[in-house]
MOPAC internal coordinates of N, CA, C and O (Angstrom, degrees):
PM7 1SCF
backbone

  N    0.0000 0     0.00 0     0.00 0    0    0    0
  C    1.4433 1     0.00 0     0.00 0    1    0    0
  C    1.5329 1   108.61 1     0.00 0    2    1    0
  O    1.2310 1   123.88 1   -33.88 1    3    2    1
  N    1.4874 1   110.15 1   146.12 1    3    2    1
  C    1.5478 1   102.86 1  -168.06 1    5    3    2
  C    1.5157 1    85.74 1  -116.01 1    6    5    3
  O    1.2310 1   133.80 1   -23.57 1    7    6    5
  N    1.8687 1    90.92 1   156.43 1    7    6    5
  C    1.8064 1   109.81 1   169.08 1    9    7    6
  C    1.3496 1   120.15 1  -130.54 1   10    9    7
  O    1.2310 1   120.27 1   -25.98 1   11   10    9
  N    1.0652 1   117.08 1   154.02 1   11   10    9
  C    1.4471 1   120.54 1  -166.85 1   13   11   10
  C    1.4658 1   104.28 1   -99.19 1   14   13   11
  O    1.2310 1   115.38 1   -43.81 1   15   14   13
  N    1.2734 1   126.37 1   136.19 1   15   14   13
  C    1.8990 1   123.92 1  -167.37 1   17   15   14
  C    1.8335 1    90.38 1  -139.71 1   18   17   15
  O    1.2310 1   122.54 1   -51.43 1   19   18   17
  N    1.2480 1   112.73 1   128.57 1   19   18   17
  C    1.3159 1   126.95 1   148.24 1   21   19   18
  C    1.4184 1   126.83 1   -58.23 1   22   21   19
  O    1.2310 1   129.03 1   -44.84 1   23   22   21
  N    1.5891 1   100.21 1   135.16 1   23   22   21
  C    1.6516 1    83.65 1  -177.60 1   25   23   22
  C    1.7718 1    86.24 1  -153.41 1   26   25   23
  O    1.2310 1   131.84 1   -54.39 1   27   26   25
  N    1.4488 1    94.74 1   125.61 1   27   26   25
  C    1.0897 1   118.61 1  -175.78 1   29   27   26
  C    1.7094 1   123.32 1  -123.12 1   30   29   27
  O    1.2310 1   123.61 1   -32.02 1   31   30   29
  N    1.4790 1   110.68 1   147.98 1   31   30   29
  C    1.7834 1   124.57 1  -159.85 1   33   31   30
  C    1.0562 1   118.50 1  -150.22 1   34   33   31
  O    1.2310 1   108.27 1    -7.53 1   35   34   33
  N    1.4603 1   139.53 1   172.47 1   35   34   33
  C    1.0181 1   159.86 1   144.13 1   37   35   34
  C    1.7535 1   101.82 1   -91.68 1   38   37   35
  O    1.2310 1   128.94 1   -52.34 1   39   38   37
  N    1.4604 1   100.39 1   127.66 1   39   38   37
  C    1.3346 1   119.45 1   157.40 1   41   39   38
  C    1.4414 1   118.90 1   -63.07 1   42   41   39
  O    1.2310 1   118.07 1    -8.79 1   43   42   41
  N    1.1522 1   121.28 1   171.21 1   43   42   41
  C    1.5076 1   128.53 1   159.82 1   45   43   42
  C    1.6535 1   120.37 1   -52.34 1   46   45   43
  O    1.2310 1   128.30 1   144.89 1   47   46   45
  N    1.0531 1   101.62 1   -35.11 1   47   46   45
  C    1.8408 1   114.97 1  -179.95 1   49   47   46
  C    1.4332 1   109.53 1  -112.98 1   50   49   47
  O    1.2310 1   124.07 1  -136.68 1   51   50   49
  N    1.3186 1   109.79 1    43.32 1   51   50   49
  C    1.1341 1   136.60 1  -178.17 1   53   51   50
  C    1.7731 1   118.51 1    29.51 1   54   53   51
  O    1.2310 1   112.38 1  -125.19 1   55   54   53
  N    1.0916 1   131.98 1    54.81 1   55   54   53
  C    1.2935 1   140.35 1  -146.18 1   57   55   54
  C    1.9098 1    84.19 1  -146.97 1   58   57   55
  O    1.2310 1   129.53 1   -62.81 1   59   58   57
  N    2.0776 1    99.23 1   117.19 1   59   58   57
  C    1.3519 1    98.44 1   172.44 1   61   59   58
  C    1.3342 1   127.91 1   -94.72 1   62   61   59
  O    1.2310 1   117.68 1   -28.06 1   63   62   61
  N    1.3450 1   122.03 1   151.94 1   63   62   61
  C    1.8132 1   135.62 1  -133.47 1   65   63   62
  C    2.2651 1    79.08 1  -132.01 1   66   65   63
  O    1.2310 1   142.38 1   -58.54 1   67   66   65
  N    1.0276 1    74.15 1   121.46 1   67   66   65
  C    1.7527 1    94.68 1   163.04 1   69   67   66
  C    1.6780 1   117.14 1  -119.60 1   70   69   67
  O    1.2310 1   120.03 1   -88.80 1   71   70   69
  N    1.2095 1   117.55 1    91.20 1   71   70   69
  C    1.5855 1   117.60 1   161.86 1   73   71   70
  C    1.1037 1   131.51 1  -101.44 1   74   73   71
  O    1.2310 1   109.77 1   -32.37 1   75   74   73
  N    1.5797 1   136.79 1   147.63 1   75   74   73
  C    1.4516 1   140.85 1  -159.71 1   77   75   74
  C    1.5850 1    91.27 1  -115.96 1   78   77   75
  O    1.2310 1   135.35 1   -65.19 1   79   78   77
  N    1.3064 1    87.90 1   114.81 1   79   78   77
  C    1.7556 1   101.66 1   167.52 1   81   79   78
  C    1.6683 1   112.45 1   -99.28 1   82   81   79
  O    1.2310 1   117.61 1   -27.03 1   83   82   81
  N    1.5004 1   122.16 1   152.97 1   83   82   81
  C    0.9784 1   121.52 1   178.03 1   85   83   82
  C    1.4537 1    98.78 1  -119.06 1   86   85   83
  O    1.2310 1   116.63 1   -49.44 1   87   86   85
  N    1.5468 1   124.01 1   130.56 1   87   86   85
  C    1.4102 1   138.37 1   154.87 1   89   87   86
  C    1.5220 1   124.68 1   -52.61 1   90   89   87
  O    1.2310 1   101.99 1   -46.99 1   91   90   89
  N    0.9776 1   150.52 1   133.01 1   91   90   89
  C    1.3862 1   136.36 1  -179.04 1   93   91   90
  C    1.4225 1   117.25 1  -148.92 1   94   93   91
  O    1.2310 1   124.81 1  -179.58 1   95   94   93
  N    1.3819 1   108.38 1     0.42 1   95   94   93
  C    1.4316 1   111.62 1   166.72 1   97   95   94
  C    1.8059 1   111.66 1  -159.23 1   98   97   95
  O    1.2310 1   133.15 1    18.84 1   99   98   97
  N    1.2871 1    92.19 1  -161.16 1   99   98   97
  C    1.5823 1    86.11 1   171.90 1  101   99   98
  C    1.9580 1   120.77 1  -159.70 1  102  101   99
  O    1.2310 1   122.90 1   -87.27 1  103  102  101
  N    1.1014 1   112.05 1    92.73 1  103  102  101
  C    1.7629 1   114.02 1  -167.79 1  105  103  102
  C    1.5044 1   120.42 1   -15.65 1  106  105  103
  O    1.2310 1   115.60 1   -91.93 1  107  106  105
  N    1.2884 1   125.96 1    88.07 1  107  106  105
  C    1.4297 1   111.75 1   168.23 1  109  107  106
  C    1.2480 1   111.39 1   -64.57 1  110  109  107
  O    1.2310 1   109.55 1   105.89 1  111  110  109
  N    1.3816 1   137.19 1   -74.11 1  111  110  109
  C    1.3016 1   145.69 1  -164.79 1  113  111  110
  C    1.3023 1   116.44 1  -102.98 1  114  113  111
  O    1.2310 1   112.95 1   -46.84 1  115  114  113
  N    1.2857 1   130.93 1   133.16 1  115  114  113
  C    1.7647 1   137.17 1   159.14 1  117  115  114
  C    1.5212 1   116.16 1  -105.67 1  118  117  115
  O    1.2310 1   122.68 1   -91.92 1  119  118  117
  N    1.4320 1   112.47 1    88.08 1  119  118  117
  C    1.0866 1   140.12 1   179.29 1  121  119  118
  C    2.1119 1   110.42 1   -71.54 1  122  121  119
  O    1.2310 1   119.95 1   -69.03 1  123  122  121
  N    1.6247 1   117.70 1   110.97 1  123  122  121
  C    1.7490 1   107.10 1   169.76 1  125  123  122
  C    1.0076 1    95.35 1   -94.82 1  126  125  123
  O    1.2310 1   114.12 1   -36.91 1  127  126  125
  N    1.3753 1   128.74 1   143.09 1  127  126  125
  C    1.6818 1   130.23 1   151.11 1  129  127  126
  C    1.9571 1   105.46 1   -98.32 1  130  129  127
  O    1.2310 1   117.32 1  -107.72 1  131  130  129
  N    1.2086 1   122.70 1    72.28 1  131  130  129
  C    1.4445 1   121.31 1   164.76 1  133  131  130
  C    1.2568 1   129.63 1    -1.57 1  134  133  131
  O    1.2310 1   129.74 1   107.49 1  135  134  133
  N    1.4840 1    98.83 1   -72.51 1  135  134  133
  C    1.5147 1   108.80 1  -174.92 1  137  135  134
  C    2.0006 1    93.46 1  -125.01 1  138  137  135
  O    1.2310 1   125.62 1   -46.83 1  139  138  137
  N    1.4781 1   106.80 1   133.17 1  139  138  137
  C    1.3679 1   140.03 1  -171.60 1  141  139  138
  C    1.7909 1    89.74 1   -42.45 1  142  141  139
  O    1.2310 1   134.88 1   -46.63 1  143  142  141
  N    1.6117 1    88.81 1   133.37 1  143  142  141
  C    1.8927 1    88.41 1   174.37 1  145  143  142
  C    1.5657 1   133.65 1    60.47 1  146  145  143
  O    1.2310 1   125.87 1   168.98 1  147  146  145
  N    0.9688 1   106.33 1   -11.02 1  147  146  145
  C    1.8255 1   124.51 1   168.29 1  149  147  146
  C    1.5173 1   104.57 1   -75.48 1  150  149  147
  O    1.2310 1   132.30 1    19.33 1  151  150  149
  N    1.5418 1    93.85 1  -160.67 1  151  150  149
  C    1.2832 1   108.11 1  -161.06 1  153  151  150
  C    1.6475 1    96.03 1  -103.10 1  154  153  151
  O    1.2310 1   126.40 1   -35.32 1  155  154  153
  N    1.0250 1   105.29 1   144.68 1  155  154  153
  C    1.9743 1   114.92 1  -177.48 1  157  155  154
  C    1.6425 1   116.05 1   -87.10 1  158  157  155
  O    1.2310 1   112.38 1    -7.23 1  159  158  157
  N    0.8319 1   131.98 1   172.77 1  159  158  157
  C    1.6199 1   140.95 1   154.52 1  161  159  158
  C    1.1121 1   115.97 1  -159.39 1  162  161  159
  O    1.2310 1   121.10 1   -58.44 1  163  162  161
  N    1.5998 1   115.50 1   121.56 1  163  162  161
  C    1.1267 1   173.17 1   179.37 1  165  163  162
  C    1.9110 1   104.83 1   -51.90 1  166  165  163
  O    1.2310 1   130.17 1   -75.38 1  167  166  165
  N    1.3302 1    97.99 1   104.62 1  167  166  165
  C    1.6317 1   128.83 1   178.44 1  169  167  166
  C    1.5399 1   107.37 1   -68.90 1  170  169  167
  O    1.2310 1   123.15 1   -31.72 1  171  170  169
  N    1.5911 1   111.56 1   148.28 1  171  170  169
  C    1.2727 1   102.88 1   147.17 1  173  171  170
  C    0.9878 1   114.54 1  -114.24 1  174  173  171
  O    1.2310 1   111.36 1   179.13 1  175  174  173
  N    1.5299 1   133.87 1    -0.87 1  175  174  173
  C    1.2194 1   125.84 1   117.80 1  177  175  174
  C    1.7186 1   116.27 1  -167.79 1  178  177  175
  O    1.2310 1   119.46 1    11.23 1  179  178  177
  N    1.1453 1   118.63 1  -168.77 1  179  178  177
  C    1.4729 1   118.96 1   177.87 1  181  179  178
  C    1.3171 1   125.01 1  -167.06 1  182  181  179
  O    1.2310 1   109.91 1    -0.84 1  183  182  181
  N    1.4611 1   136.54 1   179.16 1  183  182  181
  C    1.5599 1   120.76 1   173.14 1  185  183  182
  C    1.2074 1   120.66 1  -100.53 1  186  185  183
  O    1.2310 1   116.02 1    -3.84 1  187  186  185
  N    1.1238 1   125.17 1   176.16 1  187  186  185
  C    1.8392 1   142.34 1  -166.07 1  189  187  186
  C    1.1820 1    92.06 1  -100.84 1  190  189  187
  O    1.2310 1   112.17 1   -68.38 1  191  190  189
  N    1.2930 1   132.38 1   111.62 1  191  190  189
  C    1.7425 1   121.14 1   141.81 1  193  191  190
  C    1.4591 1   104.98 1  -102.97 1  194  193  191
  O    1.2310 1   123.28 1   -26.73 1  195  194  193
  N    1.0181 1   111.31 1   153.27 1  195  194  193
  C    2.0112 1   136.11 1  -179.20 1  197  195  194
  C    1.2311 1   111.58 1   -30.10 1  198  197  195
  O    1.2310 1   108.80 1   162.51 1  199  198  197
  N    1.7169 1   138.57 1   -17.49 1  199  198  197
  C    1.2107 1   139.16 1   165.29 1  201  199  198
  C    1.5981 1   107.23 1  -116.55 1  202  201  199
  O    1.2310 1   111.95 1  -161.82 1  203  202  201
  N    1.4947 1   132.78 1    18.18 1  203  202  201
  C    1.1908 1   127.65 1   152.43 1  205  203  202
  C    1.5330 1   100.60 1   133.82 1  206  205  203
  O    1.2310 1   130.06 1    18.74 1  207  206  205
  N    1.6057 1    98.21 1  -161.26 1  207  206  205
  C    1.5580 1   109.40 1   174.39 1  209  207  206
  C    1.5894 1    99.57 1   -77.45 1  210  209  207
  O    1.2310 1   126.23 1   -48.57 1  211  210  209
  N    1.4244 1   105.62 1   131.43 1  211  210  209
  C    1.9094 1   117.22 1  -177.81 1  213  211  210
  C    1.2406 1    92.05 1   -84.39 1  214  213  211
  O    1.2310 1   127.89 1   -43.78 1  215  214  213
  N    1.5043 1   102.41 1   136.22 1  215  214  213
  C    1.5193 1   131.52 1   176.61 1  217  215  214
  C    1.4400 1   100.10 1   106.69 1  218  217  215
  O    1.2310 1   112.84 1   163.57 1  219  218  217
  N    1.5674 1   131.13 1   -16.43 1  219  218  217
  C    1.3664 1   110.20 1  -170.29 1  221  219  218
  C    1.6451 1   112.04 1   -95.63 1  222  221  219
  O    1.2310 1   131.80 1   -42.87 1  223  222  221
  N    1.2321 1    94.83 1   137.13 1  223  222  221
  C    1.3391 1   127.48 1   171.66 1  225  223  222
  C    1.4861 1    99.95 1    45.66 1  226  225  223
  O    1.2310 1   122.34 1  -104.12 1  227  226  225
  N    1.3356 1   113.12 1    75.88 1  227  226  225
  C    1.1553 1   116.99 1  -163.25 1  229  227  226
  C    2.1045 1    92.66 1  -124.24 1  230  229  227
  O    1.2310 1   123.84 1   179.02 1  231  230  229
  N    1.1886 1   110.24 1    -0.98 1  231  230  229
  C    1.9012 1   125.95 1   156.09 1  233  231  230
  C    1.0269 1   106.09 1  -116.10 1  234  233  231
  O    1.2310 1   122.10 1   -36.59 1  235  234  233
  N    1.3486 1   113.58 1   143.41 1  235  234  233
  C    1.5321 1   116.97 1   137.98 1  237  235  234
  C    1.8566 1   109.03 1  -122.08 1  238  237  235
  O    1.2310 1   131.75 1     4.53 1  239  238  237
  N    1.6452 1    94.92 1  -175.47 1  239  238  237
  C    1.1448 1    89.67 1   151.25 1  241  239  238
  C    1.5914 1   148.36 1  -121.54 1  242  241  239
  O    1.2310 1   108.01 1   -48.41 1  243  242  241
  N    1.2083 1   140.00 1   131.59 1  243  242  241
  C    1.1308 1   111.61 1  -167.31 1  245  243  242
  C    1.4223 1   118.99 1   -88.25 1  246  245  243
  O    1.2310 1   122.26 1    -4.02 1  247  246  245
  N    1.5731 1   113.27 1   175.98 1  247  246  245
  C    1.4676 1   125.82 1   162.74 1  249  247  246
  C    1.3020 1   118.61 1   -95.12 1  250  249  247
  O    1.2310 1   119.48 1   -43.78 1  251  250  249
  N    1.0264 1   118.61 1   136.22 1  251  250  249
  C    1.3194 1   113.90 1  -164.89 1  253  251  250
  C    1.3707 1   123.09 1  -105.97 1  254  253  251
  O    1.2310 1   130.03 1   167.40 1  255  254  253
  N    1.8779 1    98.26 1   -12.60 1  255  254  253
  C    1.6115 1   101.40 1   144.59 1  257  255  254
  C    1.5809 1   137.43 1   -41.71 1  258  257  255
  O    1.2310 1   133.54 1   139.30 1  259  258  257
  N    1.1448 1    91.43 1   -40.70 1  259  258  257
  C    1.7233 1   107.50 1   175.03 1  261  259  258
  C    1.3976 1   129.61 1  -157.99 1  262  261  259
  O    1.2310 1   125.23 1  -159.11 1  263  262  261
  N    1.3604 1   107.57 1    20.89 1  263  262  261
  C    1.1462 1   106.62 1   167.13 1  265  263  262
  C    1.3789 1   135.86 1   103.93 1  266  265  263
  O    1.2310 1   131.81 1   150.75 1  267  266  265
  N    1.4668 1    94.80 1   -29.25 1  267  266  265
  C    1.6722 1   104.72 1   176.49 1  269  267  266
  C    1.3320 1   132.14 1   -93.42 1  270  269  267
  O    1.2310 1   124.02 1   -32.37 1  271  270  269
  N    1.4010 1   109.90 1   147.63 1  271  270  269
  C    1.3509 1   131.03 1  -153.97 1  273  271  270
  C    2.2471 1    82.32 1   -65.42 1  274  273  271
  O    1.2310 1   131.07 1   -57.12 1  275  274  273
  N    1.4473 1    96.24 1   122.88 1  275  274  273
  C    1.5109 1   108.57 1   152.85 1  277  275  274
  C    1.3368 1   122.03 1   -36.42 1  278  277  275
  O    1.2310 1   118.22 1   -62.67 1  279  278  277
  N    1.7335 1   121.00 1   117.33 1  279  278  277
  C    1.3747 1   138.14 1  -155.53 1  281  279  278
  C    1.0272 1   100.42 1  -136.91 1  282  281  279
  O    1.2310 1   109.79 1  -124.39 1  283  282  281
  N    1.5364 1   136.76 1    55.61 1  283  282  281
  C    1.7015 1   120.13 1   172.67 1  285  283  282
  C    1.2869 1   151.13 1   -11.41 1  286  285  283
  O    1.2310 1   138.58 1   133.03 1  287  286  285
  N    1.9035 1    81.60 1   -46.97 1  287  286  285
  C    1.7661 1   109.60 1   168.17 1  289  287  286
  C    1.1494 1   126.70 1   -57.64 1  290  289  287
  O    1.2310 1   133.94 1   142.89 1  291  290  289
  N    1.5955 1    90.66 1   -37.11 1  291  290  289
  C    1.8566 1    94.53 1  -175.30 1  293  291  290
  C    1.3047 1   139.21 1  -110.24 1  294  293  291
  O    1.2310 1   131.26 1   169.57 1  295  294  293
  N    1.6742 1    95.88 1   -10.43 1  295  294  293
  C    1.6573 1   113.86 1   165.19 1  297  295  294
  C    1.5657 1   111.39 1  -132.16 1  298  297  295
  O    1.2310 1   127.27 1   -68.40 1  299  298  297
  N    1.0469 1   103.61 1   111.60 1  299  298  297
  C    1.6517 1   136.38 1   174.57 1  301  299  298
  C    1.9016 1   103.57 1   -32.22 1  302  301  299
  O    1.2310 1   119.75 1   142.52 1  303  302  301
  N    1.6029 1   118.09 1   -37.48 1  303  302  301
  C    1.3958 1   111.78 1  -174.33 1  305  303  302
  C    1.5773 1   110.23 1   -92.97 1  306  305  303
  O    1.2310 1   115.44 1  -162.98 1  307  306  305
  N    1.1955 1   126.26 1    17.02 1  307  306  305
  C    1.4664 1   147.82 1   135.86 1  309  307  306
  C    1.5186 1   122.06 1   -64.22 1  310  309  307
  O    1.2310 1   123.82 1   160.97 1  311  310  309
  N    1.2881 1   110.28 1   -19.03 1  311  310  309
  C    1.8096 1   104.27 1  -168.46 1  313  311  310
  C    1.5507 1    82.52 1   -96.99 1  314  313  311
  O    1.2310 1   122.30 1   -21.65 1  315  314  313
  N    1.4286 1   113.21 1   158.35 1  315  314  313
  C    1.8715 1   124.50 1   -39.11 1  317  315  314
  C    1.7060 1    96.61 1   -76.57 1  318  317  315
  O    1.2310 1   117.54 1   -50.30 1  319  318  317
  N    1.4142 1   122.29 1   129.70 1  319  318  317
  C    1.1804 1   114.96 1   139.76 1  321  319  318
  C    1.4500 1   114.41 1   -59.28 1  322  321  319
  O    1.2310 1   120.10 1   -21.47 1  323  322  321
  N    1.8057 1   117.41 1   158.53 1  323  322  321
  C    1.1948 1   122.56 1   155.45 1  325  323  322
  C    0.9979 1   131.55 1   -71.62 1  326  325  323
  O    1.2310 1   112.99 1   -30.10 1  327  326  325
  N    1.4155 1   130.85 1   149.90 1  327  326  325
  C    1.4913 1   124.37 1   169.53 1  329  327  326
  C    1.6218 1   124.83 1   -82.07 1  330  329  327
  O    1.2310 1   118.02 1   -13.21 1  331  330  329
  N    1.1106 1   121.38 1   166.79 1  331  330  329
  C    1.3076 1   106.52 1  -175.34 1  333  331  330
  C    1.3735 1   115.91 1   -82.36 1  334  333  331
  O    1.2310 1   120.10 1   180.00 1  335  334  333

Protein backbone atom coordinates (compact mmCIF):
# COMPACT_ATOMS: atom_id res chain seq x y z
CA UNK A 1 0.00 0.00 0.00
CA UNK A 2 1.40 3.37 -0.93
CA UNK A 3 1.50 6.79 1.26
CA UNK A 4 1.79 10.11 0.46
CA UNK A 5 4.58 12.14 2.88
CA UNK A 6 5.18 15.90 2.68
CA UNK A 7 8.37 17.16 2.27
CA UNK A 8 9.13 20.48 2.82
CA UNK A 9 12.40 23.26 2.27
CA UNK A 10 13.84 26.27 1.83
CA UNK A 11 15.14 27.02 -1.59
CA UNK A 12 18.37 28.70 -2.27
CA UNK A 13 16.61 32.21 -2.33
CA UNK A 14 15.14 31.28 0.57
CA UNK A 15 11.54 30.71 -0.72
CA UNK A 16 9.68 27.39 0.88
CA UNK A 17 9.14 24.33 -1.65
CA UNK A 18 6.36 21.79 -0.55
CA UNK A 19 6.54 18.32 -2.41
CA UNK A 20 4.28 15.18 -2.13
CA UNK A 21 6.23 12.09 -2.14
CA UNK A 22 4.73 8.79 -2.67
CA UNK A 23 6.04 5.62 -0.60
CA UNK A 24 5.88 2.44 -2.51
CA UNK A 25 7.80 0.04 -0.73
CA UNK A 26 9.78 -0.58 2.21
CA UNK A 27 13.83 -1.81 2.62
CA UNK A 28 14.03 -5.23 4.02
CA UNK A 29 17.65 -5.93 3.54
CA UNK A 30 20.95 -3.69 2.87
CA UNK A 31 23.08 -5.91 1.11
CA UNK A 32 27.47 -4.40 0.33
CA UNK A 33 29.08 -6.40 -2.31
CA UNK A 34 32.95 -5.10 -1.60
CA UNK A 35 34.63 -6.47 -4.28
CA UNK A 36 32.50 -6.68 -7.86
CA UNK A 37 30.76 -10.23 -8.29
CA UNK A 38 31.81 -11.86 -4.95
CA UNK A 39 30.13 -12.61 -2.11
CA UNK A 40 28.17 -9.58 -0.20
CA UNK A 41 27.60 -8.86 3.56
CA UNK A 42 24.66 -7.78 4.85
CA UNK A 43 24.30 -4.19 6.82
CA UNK A 44 22.25 -3.20 9.53
CA UNK A 45 22.58 -0.26 8.13
CA UNK A 46 24.57 2.68 6.58
CA UNK A 47 24.50 6.08 4.63
CA UNK A 48 23.87 7.14 0.94
CA UNK A 49 26.58 9.27 -0.51
CA UNK A 50 25.96 10.56 -4.32
CA UNK A 51 27.71 7.44 -5.88
CA UNK A 52 25.93 4.85 -3.58
CA UNK A 53 26.39 2.71 -0.49
CA UNK A 54 30.46 3.41 0.41
CA UNK A 55 32.40 0.33 0.34
CA UNK A 56 30.35 -1.16 -2.50
CA UNK A 57 31.98 -2.72 -5.14
CA UNK A 58 34.63 -0.59 -4.91
CA UNK A 59 37.18 -4.12 -6.34
CA UNK A 60 36.73 -6.17 -8.85
CA UNK A 61 38.45 -8.65 -10.45
CA UNK A 62 40.18 -8.64 -13.51
CA UNK A 63 41.07 -11.07 -16.40
CA UNK A 64 44.09 -10.87 -17.42
CA UNK A 65 43.44 -12.28 -20.76
CA UNK A 66 42.02 -9.04 -21.63
CA UNK A 67 41.50 -7.05 -19.16
CA UNK A 68 38.07 -7.06 -18.08
CA UNK A 69 36.60 -6.53 -14.92
CA UNK A 70 34.91 -10.24 -14.03
CA UNK A 71 31.13 -10.41 -15.31
CA UNK A 72 29.49 -13.69 -14.26
CA UNK A 73 26.47 -12.69 -16.19
CA UNK A 74 28.16 -12.43 -19.21
CA UNK A 75 30.95 -14.89 -19.46
CA UNK A 76 30.18 -18.42 -18.56
CA UNK A 77 34.19 -19.04 -17.38
CA UNK A 78 33.37 -16.75 -14.37
CA UNK A 79 30.55 -19.05 -12.99
CA UNK A 80 30.74 -19.70 -9.80
CA UNK A 81 32.99 -17.19 -8.33
CA UNK A 82 33.62 -17.78 -4.59
CA UNK A 83 32.22 -15.98 -1.91
CA UNK A 84 34.11 -14.40 0.60
Amino acid sequence: MARAHARQWLDEDGMARRRIMTAFGRIKEIWRYPISSMGGERLDGTELAQGGIPGDRIWGTIDRRDGTVAAPEKRKHWRPLPNL
